[in-house]
N, C-alpha and C positions, 0 to 999 in steps of 0.2 A: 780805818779804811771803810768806803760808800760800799758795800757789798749787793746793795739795792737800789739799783737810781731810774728813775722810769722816767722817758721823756712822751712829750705829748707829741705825737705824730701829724700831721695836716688833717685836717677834714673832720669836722663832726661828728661822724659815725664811730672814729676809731675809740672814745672814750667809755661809751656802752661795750665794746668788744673786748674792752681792755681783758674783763677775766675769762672771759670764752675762747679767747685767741690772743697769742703773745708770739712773741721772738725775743729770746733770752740770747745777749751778749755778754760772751766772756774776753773781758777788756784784759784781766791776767794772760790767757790763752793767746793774744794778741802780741803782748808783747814777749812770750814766752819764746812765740815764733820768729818777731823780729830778730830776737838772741840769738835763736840756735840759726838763721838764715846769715846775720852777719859771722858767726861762729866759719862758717861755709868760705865766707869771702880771701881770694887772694889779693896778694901783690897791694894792700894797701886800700882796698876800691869802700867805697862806703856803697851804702843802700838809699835808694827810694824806695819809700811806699806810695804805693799807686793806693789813690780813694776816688778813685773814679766812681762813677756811678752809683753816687749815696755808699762808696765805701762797700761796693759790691753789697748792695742789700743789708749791710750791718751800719752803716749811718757813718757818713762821712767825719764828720768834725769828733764824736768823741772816739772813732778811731784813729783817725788824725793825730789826736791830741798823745793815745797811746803809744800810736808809733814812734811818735818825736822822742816817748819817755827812756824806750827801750834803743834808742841809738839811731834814729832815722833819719838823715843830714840833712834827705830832699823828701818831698813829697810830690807826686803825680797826678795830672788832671789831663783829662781829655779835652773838656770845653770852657771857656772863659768863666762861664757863671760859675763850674765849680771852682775856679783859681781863686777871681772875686770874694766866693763865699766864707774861703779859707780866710782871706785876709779879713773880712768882716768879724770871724770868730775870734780873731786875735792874733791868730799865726803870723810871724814873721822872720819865718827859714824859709829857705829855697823852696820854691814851686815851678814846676815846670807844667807849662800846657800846652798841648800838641795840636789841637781839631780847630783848625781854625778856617774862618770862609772871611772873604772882601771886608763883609761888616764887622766883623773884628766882634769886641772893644779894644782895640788897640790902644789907644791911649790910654785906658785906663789901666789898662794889662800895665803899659809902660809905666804909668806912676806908681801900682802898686806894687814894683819891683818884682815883678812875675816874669820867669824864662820863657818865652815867646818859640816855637820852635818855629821854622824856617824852609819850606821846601820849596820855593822856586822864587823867581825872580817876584814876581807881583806880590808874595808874604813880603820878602824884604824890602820892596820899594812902599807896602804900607806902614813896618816896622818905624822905618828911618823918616816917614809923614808924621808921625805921634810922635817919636823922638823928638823930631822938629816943634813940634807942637806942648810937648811936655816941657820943652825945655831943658830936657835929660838925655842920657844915651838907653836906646834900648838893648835890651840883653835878651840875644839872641843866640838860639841852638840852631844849626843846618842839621836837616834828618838828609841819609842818602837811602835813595831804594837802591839795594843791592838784592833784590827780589822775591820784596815780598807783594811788590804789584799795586800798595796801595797808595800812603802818600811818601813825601820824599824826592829828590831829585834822581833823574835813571843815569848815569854815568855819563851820561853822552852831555847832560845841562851842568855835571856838578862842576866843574873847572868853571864855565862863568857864572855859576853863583857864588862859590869860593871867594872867584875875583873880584865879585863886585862887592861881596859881605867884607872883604880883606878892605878896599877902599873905603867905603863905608865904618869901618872902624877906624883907618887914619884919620878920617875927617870930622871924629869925636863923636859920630849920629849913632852908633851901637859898636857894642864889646860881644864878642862871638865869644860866647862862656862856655859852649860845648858844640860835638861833633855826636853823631847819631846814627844809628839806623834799629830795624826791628828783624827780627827770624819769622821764617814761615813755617818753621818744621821741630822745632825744637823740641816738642813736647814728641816725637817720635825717632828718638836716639838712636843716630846712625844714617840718619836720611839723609842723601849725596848732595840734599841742598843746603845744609850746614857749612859744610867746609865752603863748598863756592861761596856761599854771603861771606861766610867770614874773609876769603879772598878779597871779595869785591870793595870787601868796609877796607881790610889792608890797605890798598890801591885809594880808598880815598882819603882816608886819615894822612896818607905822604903826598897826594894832591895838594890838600891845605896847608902840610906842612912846609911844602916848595913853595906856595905864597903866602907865606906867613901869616900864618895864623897860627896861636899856640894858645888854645882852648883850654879853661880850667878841668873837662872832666870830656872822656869819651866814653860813651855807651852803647854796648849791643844786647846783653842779656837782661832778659825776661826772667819770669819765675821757673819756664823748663832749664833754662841757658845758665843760670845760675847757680840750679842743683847738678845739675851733668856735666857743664864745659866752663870746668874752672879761666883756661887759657880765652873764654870771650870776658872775663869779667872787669878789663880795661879799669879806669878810674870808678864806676858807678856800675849797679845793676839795680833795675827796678824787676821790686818784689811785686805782683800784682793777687794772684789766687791763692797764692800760698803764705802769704801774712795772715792770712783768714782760714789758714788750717786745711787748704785743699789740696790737692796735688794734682797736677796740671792736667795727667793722665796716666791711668793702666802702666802705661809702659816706661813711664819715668821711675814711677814707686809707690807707694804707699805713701800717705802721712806721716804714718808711723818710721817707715824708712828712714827720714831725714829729723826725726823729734820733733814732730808741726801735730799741733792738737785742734780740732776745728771750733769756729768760733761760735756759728750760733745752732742754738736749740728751735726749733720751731714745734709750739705745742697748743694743745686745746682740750677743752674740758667739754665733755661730751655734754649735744642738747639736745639729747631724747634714746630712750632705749627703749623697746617692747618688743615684744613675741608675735609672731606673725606664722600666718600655717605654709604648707608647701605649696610652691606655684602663685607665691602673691611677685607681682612687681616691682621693683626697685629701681628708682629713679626714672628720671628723661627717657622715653624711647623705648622701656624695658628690654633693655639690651642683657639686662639681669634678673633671674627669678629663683626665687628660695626652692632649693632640693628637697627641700624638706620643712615643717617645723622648726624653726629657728629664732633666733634673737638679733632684730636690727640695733646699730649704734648710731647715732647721728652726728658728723663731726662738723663746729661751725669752721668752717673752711671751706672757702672756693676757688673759683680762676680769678676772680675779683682781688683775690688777698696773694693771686702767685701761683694757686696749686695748679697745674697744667692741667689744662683739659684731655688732653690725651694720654692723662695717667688715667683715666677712666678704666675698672678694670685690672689694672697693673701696680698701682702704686703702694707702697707698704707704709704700714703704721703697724705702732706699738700699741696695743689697748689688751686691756686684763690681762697681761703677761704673755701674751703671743704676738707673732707678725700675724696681720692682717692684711687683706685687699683689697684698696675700692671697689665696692661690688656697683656694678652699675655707672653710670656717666656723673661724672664731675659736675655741679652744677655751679652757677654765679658765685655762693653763698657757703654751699654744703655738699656734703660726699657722706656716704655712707658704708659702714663696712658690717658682715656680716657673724656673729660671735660662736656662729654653730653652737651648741653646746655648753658654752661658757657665758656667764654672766657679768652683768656691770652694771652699774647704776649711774643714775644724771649727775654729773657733775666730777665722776673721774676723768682721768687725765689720759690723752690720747698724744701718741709722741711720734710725732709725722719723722723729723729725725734730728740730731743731733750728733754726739762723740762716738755712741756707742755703746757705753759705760753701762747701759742696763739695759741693754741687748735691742734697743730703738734701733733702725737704718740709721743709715747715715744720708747726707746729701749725696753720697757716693752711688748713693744704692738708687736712690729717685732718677738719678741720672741713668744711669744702666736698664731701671726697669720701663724709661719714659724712649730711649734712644735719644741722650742730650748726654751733655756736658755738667758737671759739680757746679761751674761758672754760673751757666744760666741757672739753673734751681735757688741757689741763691739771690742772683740779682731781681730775679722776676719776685721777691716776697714784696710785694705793695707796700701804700704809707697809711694803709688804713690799719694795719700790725702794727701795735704798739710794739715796738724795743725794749727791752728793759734791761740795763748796765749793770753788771757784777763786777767785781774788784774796779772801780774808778778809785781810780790814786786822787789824793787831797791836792788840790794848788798850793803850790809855791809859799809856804805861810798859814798856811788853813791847818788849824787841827785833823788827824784822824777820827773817825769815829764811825 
């Protein structure tokens, strides 16, 4: 097994950074969690993994590749280019892409056998244009809002998109492969708008079934809806924060709750330490100044790489065996934390967060101490962070080693 694979990131800069600043991916952790998420599943229903967004900050395609290992049927994209991308890396299971606008690529979507999802009539009137044009049928999902407000058809359109998608399949221009909608509240269990969406999905699932349509896969849950309401998990549930070890919120559970271990480490090797007296300045604005006699650290990390600027002050790191906190303003580049008392030298290891395992935060905790979300802390780590791949399973034929 690759237990160390480093890929190159975009842009010039990130190769000089490579040993100052990293993002360690654990590709085992990955699919550990697809396991214990499908483990979860009723009634039959398989999973997508959602790699939306560069794979939430851990890099699209080689977790992609994981997830397909660990039992993953479908995989999820938001925007054409990621669907595209997938098919360029070699992938050839089910993809489903949902954010789409007039310009498409529709027909590209179409020829590279990508699920098209469908919210109102003018999606499906450009589906069944590229159909026309590919020569093929396109394979189309209808999403319904049943209130989550965003995209989707609102009850009052879904019977003549039904109808027109139902026609449109008889006349061989697309195969309606699934039925859809999204939750707005799931990740806060018990919220009186659960049951109504799931009412509303009811009501439209037997809309289409009265006009005949009989869809390979219907889906409503997400990664809260999948851990908490076994009864929404229909044919499919797409996993999205929680294949990547996070847990969607507070009040769903823990990680640990459900067996999901997080997937990346984000670390750095300090560049610069010294002693400075009381009352010296630290950083932008001196919004911080030394109590005393003390020892600055210098971490190469900034907003430029993800760190939020408004952990300025708040955000925790590991360095010489204590939590620490950005003392002073986040800058572009670097952050600073202060060692009181405790020493370090250039070039040890500062551990913004990771699993936990050696008493580092977690993404759990950047979020709590920033007032965000696990989701964003992760997807905002930039492409000037090199990644670097732990347990990458051997291809199909390739030796371990």
């Amino acid at each position: 097994m690759n237990d160390d694979a480093p890929t190159a990131p975009a842009g010039p800069a990130a190769p000089a950074r490579s040993a100052a600043l990293r993002a360690d991916i654990d590709l085992a952790a990955l699919r550990s969690n697809v396991r214990a998420l499908r483990g979860r599943l009723t009634g039959g229903a398989e999973l997508m993994a959602v790699v939306k967004a560069d794979g939430y900050g851990h890099g699209m395609v080689p977790c992609a590749r994981a997830a397909r290992a660990a039992g993953a049927g479908w995989l999820g994209t938001a925007t054409p280019a990621e669907a595209l991308a997938l098919r360029a890396a070699g992938d050839r299971g089910r993809v489903l892409c949902w954010l789409w606008t007039p310009e498409g690529p529709w027909r590209q979507a179409v020829e590279a056998d990508i699920d098209v999802s469908v919210s109102g009539l003018w999606a499906l009137e450009a589906a069944v244009e590229a159909a026309r044009a590919a020569g093929r049928p396109a394979r189309v999902q209808l999403k319904a809002d049943t209130g989550l407000g965003r995209n989707g058809a609102p009850p009052a359109d879904w019977p003549a998109l039904v109808a027109a998608a139902r026609a449109a399949e008889a006349s061989g221009e697309v195969s309606v492969t699934g039925l859809w909608s999204h939750l707005a509240c799931a990740d806060e269990p018990g919220h009186p708008s659960i049951k109504a969406q799931q009412t509303v999905f009811a009501e439209a699932l037997a809309t289409a079934e009265r006009a005949g349509l009989r869809p390979e896969v219907r889906h409503l849950a997400n990664s809260p809806g999948t851990l908490t309401l076994p009864d929404a998990h229909y044919d499919l549930v797409r996993t999205g924060v929680s294949i990547y070890g996070l847990s969607p919120s507070a009040e769903v559970g823990t990680p640990e709750d459900f067996g999901l271990r997080p997937v990346m480490t984000l670390r750095a090797a300090l560049a610069a330490v010294k002693r400075v007296p009381g009352g010296h300045g630290v950083s932008y604005g001196h919004h911080y100044t030394t109590p005393g006699p003390t020892t600055l650290a210098l971490v190469p990390a900034g907003y430029a790489d993800g760190v939020p600027r408004h952990a300025s002050g708040s955000g925790p790191v590991l360095v010489a065996g204590k939590w620490r906190t950005v003392a002073g303003r986040v800058a572009m580049d670097q952050f600073v934390v202060d060692l009181g008392g405790d020493t370090a030298r250039v070039g040890d290891e500062a551990l913004l967060f990771g699993p936990g395992d050696r008493g580092e935060p977690t993404a759990e905790d950047w979020a709590r101490a920033v007032g965000t979300i696990g989701y964003e802390i992760v997807t905002r780590i930039g492409p000037r962070v090199p990644r670097v791949y732990h347990g990458v399973e051997p291809a199909p034929g390739e030796p371990a080693g």
